[in-house]
Structures are given as structure tokens and as C-alpha cells.
N, C-alpha and C positions, 0 to 999 in steps of 0.2 A: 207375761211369763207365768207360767204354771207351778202349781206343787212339785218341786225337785223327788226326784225315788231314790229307793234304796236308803242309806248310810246320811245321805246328805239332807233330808229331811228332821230328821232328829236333834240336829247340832244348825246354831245359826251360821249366817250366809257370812263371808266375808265383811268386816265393818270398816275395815280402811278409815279416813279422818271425815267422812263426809256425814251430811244430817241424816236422820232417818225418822221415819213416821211407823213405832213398832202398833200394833193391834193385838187384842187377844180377840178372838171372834172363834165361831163354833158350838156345837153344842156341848155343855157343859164348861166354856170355855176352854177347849181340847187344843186348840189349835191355832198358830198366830202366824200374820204376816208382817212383813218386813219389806217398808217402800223408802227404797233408796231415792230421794229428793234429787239428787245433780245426777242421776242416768234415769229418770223419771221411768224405774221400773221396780219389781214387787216380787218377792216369794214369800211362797208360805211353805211354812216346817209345823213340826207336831212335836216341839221338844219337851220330853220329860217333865223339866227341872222347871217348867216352865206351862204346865197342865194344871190346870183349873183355877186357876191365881190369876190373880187380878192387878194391873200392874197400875202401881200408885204414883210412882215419880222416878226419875231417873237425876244422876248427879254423879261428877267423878268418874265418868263411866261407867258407873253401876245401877241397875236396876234393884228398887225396892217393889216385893211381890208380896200379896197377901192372899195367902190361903182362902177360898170363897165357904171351904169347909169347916176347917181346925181354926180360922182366922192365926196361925202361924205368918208369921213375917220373915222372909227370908230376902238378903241382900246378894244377887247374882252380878257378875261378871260378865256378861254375853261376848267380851272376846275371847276369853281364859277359860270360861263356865265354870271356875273360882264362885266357891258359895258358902254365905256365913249367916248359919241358922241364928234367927234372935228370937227373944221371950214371945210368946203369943201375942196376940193383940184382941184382949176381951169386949174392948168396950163396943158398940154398935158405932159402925164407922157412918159419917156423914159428908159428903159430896163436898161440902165446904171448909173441911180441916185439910190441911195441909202437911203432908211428910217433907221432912226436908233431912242431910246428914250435915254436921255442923265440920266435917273435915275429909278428905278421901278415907277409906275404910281400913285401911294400912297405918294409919296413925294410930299410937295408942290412944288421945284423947280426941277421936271420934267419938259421937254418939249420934243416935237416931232421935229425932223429936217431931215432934204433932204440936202442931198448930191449929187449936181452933176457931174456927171463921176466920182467917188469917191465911196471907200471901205469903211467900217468902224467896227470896234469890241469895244465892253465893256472888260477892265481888268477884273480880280478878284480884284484888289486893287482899286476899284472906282475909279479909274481915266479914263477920255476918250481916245484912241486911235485909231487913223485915218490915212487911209492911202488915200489921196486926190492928182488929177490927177490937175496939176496948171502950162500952158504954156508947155505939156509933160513930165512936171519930177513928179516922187512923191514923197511926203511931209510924214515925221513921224508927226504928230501934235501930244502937249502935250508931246513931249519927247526929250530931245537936245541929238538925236543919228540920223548917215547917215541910210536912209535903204540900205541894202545890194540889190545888184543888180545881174540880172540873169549871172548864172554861163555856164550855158549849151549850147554852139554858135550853135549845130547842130541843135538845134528842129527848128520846123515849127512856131512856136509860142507857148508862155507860159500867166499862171493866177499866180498872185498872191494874198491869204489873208495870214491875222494877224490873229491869235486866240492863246486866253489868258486864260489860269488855273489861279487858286488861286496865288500861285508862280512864273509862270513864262510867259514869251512871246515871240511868236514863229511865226516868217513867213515861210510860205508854199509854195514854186514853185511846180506848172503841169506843165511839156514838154510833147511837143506831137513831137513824135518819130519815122519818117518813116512814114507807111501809117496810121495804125493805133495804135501803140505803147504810153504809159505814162511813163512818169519817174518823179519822186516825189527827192525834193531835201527841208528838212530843217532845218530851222538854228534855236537856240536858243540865248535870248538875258541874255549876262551879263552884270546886272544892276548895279555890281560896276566899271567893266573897259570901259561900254558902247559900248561894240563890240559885233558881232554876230558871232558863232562859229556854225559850222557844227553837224549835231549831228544824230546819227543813232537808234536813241531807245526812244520812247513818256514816260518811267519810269509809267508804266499805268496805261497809258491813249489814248484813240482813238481818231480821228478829223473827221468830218461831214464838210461836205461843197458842195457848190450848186456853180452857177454861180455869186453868190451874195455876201455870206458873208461864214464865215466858225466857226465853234465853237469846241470845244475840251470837252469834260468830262472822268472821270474814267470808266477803262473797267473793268466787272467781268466777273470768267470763268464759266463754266459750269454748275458746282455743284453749283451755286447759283442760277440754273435756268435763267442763262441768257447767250447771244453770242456775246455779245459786247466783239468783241475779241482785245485783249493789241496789242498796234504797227500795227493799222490798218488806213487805212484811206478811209473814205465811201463818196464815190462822186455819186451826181446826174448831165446829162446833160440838158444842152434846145434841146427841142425837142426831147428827148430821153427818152422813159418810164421806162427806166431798172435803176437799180443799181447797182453801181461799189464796188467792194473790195478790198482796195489794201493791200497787205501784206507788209510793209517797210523793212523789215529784207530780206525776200525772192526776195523783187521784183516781185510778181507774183500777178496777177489780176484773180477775178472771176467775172462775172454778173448773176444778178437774176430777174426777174418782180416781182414787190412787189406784185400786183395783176392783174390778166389775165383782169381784166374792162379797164387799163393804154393803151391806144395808143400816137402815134404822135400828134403834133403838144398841146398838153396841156400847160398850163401856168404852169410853175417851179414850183416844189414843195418846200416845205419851211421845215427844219431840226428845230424841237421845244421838247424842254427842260424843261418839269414842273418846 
């Protein structure tokens, strides 16, 4: 699918309940696409509110964007286009703090917060959880439970996020395996004996996750018209345009280009969730 004309290029595509992989790409960052995961197809708009900014994380349905100029921070709506200017953001931003909003933006005691060198996810149980890098150890915040620590002594180096369903919470180890190899390892948390158990099946539901944060929703199969397939897990890299697919059960990885416009060196795409 092509750049839409006219009227419809300026304003995002229909977001209906399903995931999406937004992009800012272009020059000056002008222009961004929008690949609908369960219809595996892609437009690109050139909207305004939404020119030269840099998108840092999404949550509640909202995009947080950062001015690449003014470094202003503005919190958009992309179903509504609903948008709520906040204070500047002076400091020199670095790859590994983290934005997060501690409520949907309609609360009054919402606020915006930055994490530095620090992960972080939203429960389904409204409560915060944080996984925060302090002196090299990390921290569960809001939870009195150890986080579980990597299992895998081979790899090269591993990622870890949290991401939380309605029900339950769940950390996710990446190894990286030989030269180019992933191995996916994880754990479910029980919230009555406070330990984390192993566990080989998302009961479905698939995870998304980027270099940043990671999030979990229900997968449907086919006949609903959609490809969000159960027990899957869909990774983006930095600097890498493609998409990953990992099968958990099988162990087996696919990649795809969302759209043939994605090259190197783009700013992360961001995994957002009407």
C-alpha cells in the first residue's frame, strides 16, 4: 500500500483494537508510516502534529513525541488527535531512559516520568512496575519479589522486559546465540508464593517488544481476520528495518519488511495499542 492522497494523508489511518508498528522516517523526520500487524499492511501520512518529532513511547493509547528541535514534549492521541502540550524537555536525551505515564492522561494524577537507564511497564492491575538499573542491579519497584536473573551463561549478551496482561506478569529474556541466533526464555510471576516459574505457553496471548519496552495483548486466529498469531513473540531491532517472529513452542524465527520505504539507521519504531 502506498502513501494515501489528498485529506487522508495528513490525519492517521483508522486504528480499530489491533497492534501497530508506527515509524517516523523521512527527511527531517517529515513523514511516518503505520503497519497494521493482523492485515500485514502499511501507510504512510505526513501528519502535522506529528512532523519532526520523535516518538519515544506509547501508553493508554497515547503517543509521547519529542520535538527533535524545541525538544518540547507533546502527548497526542492518534485516534482523537487530542493533544496535550507539556514543559520542554531540556536535558540531552539518551537511548536508554525511558518515558513512561504513571495513569491514562484524563486522570488528574497522571504525570509524565523518565527513567534513567531503566525499563518500565504498566500492570493491568493499575499498579506501577519498574524494572530500574541502580549501582548495576535491577530493582522490581512496587513489588516485594527478587527479579529472576538470567538463566542462559552461553549467550553473547541478553535484554530483558516486564510486560503485564490483565492477570498476570511476566519477564522476558532475548539471548543472543552464536552469531546470529535468539533464544527467548520466560518466566511467569506467582503473586501468591512470590516466585517466578518457567513457563512455555503465553495461554493467548502474543508480546511485542522493541529495544525499549515490551507489551503483551490477546492473539486471534485467522477466521477473525487477523495474524496475530498465540505464543508468538514480535521483535523490532535499532537499526534494523525488518521484523522478527518468533514461534515459542517451535523455537523458530521468521523476518519480514513491514514496508519496502524502511531502511537503516531510522529511529525505533514504537509497538502501540489503541
Amino acid at each position: 500500500m502506498e502513501a494515501d492522497s489528498g485529506e487522508e494523508q495528513y490525519k492517521p489511518p483508522a486504528l480499530g483494537s489491533s497492534p501497530w508498528l508506527i515509524y517516523a522516517h523521512g527527511k527531517g523526520l517529515c513523514d511516518q508510516i503505520f503497519y497494521n500487524l493482523s492485515e500485514r499492511s502499511y501507510h504512510v501520512r505526513r501528519i502535522p502534529e506529528m512532523q519532526q518529532k520523535e516518538i519515544l513511547t506509547s501508553l493508554y493509547g497515547w503517543l509521547l513525541l519529542l520535538d527533535v528541535r524545541t525538544r518540547d514534549l507533546t502527548l497526542l492521541n492518534p485516534s482523537s488527535m487530542q493533544k496535550i502540550q507539556l514543559p520542554p524537555f531540556k536535558k540531552y536525551f539518551h537511548k536508554n531512559w525511558c518515558f513512561l505515564l504513571s495513569r491514562p492522561p484524563g486522570d488528574p494524577n497522571s504525570v509524565v516520568m523518565c527513567l534513567k537507564n531503566g525499563k518500565a511497564q504498566i500492570s493491568g492491575y493499575g499498579r506501577l512496575f519498574a524494572m530500574k538499573v541502580e549501582d548495576y542491579h535491577v530493582k522490581l519497584v512496587d513489588l516485594e519479589v527478587q527479579l529472576p536473573k538470567a538463566e542462559l551463561r552461553v549467550s553473547r549478551y541478553y535484554r530483558r522486559v516486564l510486560v503485564g496482561s490483565s492477570d498476570d506478569l511476566f519477564v522476558i529474556f532475548l539471548y543472543w546465540v552464536g552469531r546470529d541466533g535468539k533464544r527467548f526464555e520466560i518466566l511467569k510471576l506467582d503473586w501468591e508464593e512470590k516466585e517466578w516459574s518457567s513457563v512455555e505457553n503465553l495461554n493467548g496471548h502474543a508480546v511485542f517488544f522493541n529495544d525499549h519496552r515490551g507489551l503483551i495483548a490477546p492473539a486471534s486466529s485467522e477466521s477473525e481476520g487477523s495474524v496475530i498469531r498465540d505464543n508468538r513473540i514480535y521483535l523490532t531491532e535499532p537499526d534494523d528495518p525488518c521484523l522478527y517472529e518468533y514461534d515459542i513452542q517451535e523455537q523458530r524465527e521468521a523476518e519480514s519488511l513491514p514496508c519496502p520505504k524502511l531502511t537503516k539507521n531510522l529511529p525505533q519504531p514504537i509497538w502501540f495499542l489503541p
